[in-house]
N, C-alpha and C positions, 0 to 999 in steps of 0.2 A: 059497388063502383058507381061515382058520379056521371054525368054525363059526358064532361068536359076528358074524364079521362080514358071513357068508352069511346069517342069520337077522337082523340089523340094517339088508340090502341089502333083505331081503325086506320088513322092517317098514317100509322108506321106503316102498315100493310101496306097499303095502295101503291109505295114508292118502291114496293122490292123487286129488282130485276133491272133500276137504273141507277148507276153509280153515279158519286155527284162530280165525276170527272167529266162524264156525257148528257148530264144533264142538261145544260142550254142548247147543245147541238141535237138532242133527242126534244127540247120544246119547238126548238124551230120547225125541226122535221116536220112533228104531228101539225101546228098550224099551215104548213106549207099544204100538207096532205089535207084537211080539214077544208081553206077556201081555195086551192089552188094555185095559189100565187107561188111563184118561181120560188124553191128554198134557194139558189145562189143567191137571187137578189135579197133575201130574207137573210141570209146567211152575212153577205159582205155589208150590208147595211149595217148590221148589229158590232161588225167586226171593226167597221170604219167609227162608228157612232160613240164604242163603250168598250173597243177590244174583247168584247164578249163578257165586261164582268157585269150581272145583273145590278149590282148597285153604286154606279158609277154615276156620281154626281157632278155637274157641273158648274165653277168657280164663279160665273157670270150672271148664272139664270135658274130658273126651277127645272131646268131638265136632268130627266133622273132618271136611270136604270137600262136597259137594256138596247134598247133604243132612244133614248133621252129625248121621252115627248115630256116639254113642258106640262106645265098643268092644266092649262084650258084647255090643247089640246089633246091631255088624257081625258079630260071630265066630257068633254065633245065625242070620242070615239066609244066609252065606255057607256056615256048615254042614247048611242044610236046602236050600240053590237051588245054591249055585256047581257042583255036578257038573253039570246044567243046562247049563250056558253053561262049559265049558271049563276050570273050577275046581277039577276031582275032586283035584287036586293039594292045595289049600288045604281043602278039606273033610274028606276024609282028618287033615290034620293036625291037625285043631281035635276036641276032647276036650270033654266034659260031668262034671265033678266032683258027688260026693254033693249037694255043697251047690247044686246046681243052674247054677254057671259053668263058663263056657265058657274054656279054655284052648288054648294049643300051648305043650310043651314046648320044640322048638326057640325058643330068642329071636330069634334073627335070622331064622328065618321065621315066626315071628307078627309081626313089623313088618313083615315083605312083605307077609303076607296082610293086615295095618292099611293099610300104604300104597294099597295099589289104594281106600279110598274117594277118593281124589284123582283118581282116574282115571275120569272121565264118563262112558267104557260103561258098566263094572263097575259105579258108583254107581250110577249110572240104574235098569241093569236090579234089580237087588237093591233099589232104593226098590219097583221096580214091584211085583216078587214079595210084598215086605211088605206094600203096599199088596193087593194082591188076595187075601191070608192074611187082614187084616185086614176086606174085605172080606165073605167068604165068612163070617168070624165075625158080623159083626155082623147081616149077612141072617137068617142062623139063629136067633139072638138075636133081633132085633127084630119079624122076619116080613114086612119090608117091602124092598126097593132102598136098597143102602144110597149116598148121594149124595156127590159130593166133599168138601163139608163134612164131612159123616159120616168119611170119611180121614183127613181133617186133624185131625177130635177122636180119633181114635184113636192119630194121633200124639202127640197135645200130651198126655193123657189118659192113652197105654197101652190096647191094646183092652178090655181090660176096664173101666179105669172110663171108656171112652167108651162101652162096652153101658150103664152104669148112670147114665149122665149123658143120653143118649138117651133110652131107656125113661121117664125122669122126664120128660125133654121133650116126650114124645109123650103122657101122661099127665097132665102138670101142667107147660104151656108157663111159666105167669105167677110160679111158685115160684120163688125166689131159691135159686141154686145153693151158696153156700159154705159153709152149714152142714152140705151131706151132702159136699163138698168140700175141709175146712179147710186137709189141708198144699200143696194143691193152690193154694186163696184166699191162704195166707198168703205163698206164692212165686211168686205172679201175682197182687197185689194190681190192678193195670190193667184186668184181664182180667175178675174178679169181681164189683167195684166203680168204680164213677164219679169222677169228680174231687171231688163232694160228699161220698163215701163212704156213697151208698147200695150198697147189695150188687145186683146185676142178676140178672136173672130167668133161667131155663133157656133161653129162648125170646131172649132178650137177647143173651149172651152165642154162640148157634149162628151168630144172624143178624150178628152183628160177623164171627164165624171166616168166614162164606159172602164179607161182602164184601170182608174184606181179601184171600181165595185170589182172588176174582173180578179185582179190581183187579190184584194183583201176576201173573195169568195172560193179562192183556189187554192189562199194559202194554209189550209189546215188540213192539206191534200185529198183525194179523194177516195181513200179505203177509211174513213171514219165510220165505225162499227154504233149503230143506232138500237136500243132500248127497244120494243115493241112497249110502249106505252099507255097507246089504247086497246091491248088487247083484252083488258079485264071489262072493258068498258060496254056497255048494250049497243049492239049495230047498230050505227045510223044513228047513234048517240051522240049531239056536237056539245063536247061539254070539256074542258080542260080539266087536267088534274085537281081533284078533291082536295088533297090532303094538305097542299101549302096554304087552302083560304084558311083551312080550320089554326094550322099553325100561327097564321098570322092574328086572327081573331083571338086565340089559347093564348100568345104573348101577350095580346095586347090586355085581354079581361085579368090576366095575371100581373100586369104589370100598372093597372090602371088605378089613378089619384083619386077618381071622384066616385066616393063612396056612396055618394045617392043613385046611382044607376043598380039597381034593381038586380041580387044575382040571377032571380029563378028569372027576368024579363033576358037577360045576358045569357042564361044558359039556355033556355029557348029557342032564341035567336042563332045560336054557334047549332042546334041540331036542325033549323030549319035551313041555313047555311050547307051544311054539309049533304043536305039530302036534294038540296037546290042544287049542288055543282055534278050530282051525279045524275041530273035530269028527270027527277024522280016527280 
């Protein structure tokens, strides 16, 4: 037996005990438990972002999968957390240019390292990491706990002008937000302003983001029965599931055009892979 199909035997294994009905809600779980960050706000984020489906693309932009980070900002959280979680491989590859973006030279593995946001561990944890980046910013910034709404403006916002859209909320709740916001108002016209085309308050617009995360985290109620996932895994192991890197890599060395890529350099690289995500 190859390598390719001793590590694809092994991948069967690793997924048995989670159906793929509970699968996103069993990734979210483990990254909730892993850094801590709230799973409702993990939960309705993903629900609000992608309806939950891992490869949910969108029509406008390069966001993609599960929580629809674009691609800079996958190639930016995967270069600061993936060595974390079994990713030193993808991390490694990804480069920071003068101008401030993020690149990989190889093409064919920067669309690997783009593909895993489809993959609901990898997404998961990597929302979570962000989420608690963004977190810790805004605590220090505002001087108070910063609350799952507070996340979700950081996402929609960018952490920074969710500091400065805070700060004014906490400051001046009843101030109408789009004139310190405008390209922000003018491609969230919904969000800003009313059906009448009043402009809504700083305090207006928080308490809409609170209930729409509250609703979209509540609605898949709350006896959802969870996988134990990391239970095969080594205490204290922070490492996501194994067996979708290899599947994804197994597709892709199976599937791939360019015959000069070396298979013994390929099958190498899938068992260092494999032994990298189990923290070995």
């Amino acid at each position: 037996m190859g390598i390719i199909e001793i590590v694809s035997a092994f991948a069967d294994l690793t997924v048995q005990g989670a159906s793929a009905g509970n699968r996103v809600t069993n990734a979210i779980a483990m990254a909730s438990r892993r850094t801590g960050v709230d799973f409702s706000y993990l939960l309705g984020q993903a629900k609000i972002e992608s309806s939950l489906n891992p490869t949910a693309k969108a029509a406008t932009s390069s966001a993609t999968g599960l929580y629809q980070f674009v691609d800079q900002s996958w190639l930016a959280v995967v270069d600061k957390h993936g060595s974390e979680y079994g990713l030193g491989w993808a991390a490694d590859a990804i480069s920071r240019g003068s101008n401030g973006r993020y690149y990989v030279s190889d093409p064919d593995l920067r669309q690997q390292i783009l593909d895993l946001r489809k993959h609901p561990e990898t997404a998961s944890v990597m929302a979570a990491e962000h989420a608690a980046d963004n977190k810790a910013y805004l605590e220090q910034r505002l001087g108070r706990e910063a609350e799952p709404v507070d996340l979700y403006m950081a996402h929609f916002l960018g952490v920074g002008g969710a500091s400065k859209f805070l700060s004014m909320e906490d400051r001046a709740p009843h101030a109408t937000a789009a004139s310190m916001f405008p390209a922000a108002a003018r491609a969230n016209r919904s969000i800003f302003y009313d059906r009448s085309g009043n402009p809504r308050s700083f305090a207006e617009i928080r308490d809409r983001f609170a209930a729409k995360l509250q609703k979209s985290s509540g609605s898949l109620g709350d006896n959802i029965q969870y996988a134990d996932v990391s239970a095969s895994l080594p205490e204290g192991a922070k490492t996501v599931q194994p067996a979708d890197y290899v599947r994804i890599e197994t597709q892709r060395l199976a599937t791939a055009a360019d015959v000069s890529i070396s298979p013994q350099r390929e099958q190498a690289r899938l068992a260092y892979l494999m032994l990298a995500t189990l923290g070995r």
